[in-house]
C-alpha positions as CSV (number, residue, x, y, z in Angstrom):
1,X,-85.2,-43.3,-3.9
2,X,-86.3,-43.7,-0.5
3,X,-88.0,-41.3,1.8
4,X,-85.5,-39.3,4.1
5,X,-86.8,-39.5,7.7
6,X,-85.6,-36.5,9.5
7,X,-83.8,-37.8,12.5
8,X,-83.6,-35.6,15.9
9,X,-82.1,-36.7,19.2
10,X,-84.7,-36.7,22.4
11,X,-83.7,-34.1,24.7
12,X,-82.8,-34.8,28.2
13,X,-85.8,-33.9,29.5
14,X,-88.2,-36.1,27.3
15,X,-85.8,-39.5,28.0
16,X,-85.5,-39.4,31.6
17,X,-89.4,-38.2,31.6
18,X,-91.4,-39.5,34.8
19,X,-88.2,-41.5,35.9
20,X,-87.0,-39.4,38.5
21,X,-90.2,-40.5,41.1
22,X,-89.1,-43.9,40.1
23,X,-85.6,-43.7,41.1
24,X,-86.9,-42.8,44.8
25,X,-89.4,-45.5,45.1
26,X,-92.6,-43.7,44.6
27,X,-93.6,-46.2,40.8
28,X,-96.9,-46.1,39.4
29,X,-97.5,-49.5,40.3
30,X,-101.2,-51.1,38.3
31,X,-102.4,-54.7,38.6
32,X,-101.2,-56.8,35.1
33,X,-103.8,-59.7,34.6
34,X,-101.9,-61.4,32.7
35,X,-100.8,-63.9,34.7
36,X,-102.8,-64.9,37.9
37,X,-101.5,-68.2,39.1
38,X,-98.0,-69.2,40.1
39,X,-97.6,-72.8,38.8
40,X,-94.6,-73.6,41.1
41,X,-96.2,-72.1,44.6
42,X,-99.7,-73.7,43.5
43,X,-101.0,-70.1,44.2
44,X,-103.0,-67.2,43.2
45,X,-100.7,-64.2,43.1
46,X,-101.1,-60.5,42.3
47,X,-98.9,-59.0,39.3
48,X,-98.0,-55.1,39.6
49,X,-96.1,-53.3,36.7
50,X,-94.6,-49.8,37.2
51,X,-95.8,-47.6,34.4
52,X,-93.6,-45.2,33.9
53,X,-90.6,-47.7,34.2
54,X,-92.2,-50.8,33.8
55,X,-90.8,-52.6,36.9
56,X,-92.3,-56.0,38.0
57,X,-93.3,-57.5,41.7
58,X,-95.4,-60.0,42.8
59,X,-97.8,-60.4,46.1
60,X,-98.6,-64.1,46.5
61,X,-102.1,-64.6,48.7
């Protein structure tokens, strides 16, 4: 037989954790290097991604 995996619903506050800040503008924005250059502007850009809610924006140089 297989293993039973006990399964338990995430309370309110553990799902909506560090989302709240988000939801009023104030993200936890760090630099992704994972893509530097913006083929169709021929220019170096900045990536940011929002930690807690991973949102994406970009600041072209």
């Amino acid at each position: 037989m297989a293993d039973v995996i006990p399964f338990r619903q995430p309370s309110l506050k553990e799902r909506h954790k560090g989302k709240v800040l988000c939801k009023h503008g104030h993200h936890k924005w760090v630099v992704d290097t994972a893509k530097q250059f913006d083929v169709k502007q021929g220019k170096l850009i900045t990536s940011y991604r929002c930690v807690r809610c991973d949102k994406r924006k970009v600041k072209a140089h």
